[in-house]
ZAMARGU-4260 file (C-alpha; in steps of 0.2 Angstrom, whole numbers, plus 5000, padded with zeros to 4 digits):
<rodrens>
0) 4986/4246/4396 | 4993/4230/4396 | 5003/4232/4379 | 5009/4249/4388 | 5016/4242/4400
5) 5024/4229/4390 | 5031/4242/4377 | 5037/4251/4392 | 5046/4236/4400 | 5054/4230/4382
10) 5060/4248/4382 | 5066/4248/4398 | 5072/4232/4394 | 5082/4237/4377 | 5091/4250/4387
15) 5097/4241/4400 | 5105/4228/4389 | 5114/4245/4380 | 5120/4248/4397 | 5127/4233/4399
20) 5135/4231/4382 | 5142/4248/4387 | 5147/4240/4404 | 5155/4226/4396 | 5165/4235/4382
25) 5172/4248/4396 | 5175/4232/4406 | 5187/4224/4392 | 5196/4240/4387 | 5201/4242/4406
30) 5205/4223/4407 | 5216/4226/4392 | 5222/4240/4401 | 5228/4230/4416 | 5235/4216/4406
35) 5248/4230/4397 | 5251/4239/4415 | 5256/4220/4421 | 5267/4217/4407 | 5274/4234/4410
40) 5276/4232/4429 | 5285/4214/4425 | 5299/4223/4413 | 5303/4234/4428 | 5302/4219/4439
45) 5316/4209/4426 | 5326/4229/4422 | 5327/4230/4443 | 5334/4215/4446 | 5346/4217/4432
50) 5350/4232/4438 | 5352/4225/4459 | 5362/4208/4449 | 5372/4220/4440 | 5378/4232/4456
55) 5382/4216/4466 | 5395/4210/4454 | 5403/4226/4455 | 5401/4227/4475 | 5409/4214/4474
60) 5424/4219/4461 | 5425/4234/4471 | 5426/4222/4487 | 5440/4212/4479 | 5450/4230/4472
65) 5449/4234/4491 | 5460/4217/4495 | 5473/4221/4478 | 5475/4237/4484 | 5478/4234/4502
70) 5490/4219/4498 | 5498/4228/4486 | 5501/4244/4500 | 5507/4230/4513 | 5519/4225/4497
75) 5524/4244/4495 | 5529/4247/4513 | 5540/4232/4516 | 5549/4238/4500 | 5553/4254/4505
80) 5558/4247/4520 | 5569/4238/4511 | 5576/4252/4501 | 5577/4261/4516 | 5588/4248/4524
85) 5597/4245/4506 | 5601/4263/4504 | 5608/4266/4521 | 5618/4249/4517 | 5622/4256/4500
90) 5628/4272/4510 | 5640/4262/4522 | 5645/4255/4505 | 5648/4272/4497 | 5660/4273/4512
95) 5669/4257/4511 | 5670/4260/4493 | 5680/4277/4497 | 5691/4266/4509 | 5696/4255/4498
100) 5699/4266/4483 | 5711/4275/4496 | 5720/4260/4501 | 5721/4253/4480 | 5728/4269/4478
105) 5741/4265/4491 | 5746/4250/4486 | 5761/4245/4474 | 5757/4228/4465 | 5745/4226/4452
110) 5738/4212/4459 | 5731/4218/4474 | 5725/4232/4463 | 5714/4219/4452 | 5709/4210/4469
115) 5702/4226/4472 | 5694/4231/4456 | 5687/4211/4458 | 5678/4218/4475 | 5673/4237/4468
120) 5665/4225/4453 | 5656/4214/4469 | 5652/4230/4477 | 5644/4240/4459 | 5634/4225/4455
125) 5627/4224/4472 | 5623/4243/4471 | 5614/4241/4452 | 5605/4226/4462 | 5599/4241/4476
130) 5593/4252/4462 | 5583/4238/4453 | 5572/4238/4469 | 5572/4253/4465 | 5564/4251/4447
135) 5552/4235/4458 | 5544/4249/4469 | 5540/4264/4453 | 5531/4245/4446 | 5520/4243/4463
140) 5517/4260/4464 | 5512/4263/4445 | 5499/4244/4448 | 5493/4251/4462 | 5488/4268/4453
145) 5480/4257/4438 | 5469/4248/4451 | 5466/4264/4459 | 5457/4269/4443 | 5449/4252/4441
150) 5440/4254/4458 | 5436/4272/4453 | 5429/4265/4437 | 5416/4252/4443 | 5411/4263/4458
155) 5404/4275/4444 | 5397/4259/4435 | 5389/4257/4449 | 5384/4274/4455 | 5377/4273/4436
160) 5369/4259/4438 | 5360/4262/4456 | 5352/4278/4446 | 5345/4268/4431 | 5337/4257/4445
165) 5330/4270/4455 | 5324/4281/4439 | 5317/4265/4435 | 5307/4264/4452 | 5303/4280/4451
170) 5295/4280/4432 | 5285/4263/4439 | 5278/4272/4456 | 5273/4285/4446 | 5265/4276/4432
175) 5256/4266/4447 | 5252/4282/4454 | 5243/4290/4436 | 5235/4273/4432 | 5223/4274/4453
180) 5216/4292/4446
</rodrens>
């Protein structure tokens, strides 16, 4: 009876240390398990603030188009103001201009007719001077265009970017999610 009994409890014995080896290999395999979800975890940890370094630059490129473009509008409307006055100057020119032609044609020497062609001269390279502002606001309008586009640009970098990192946020909750069941 006694070697019953201790057959039996080697027995039981013998099975529980299979269970425990069992135990103990299920133990490392989810332990490996963990140790590849944490390094996991961590790349989405270093990919997300990437990603958040990354859309702050460009808030803040975006920030500093905002400034170029105001500037460059405050820029625009004092030149065609200018123009404005310029043209209506150039108008009361164009009047003058008729005035004097009249009088040149009225008058009899030739050197009061060059004095005159001296001033329409004055008066022509003042007007080319009215048209080159002119030419100085198609340039402002044609910069602000191109930073226009710029700003468009890195707002779709960053639209981009804010998508990567929330599809990155989403693939880790749900990996977190399938790795409880």
């Amino acid at each position: 009876m006694l070697d019953l009994a201790y057959s039996q409890l080697l027995d039981t014995n013998q099975e529980l240390r299979n269970e425990l080896r069992d135990e103990i290999s299920i133990n490392k395999s989810y332990e490996k398990k963990i140790r590849s979800l944490v390094k996991e975890l961590e790349q989405c940890y270093r990919t997300i603030s990437l990603q958040d370094n990354t859309i702050i630059v460009h808030e803040k490129v975006i920030e500093k188009f905002k400034s170029e473009i105001s500037d460059l509008q405050k820029q625009l409307r004092i030149l065609q103001r200018d123009k404005k006055f310029k043209d209506e100057v150039g108008s009361i020119q164009d009047g003058r201009i008729i005035e004097l032609e009249n009088k040149v044609g009225n008058m009899a020497t030739t050197n009061l007719i060059a004095n005159v062609n001296r001033g329409l001269e004055r008066i022509e390279n003042h007007i080319r001077g009215l048209r080159d502002s002119r030419n100085q606001n198609l340039r402002l309008q044609r910069l602000l265009d191109e930073s226009r586009v710029r700003v468009e640009r890195t707002v779709r970098e960053r639209d981009n970017a804010q998508g990567e990192r929330d599809l990155a946020m989403l693939a880790y909750n749900n990996e977190r999610q399938e790795s409880r069941r």
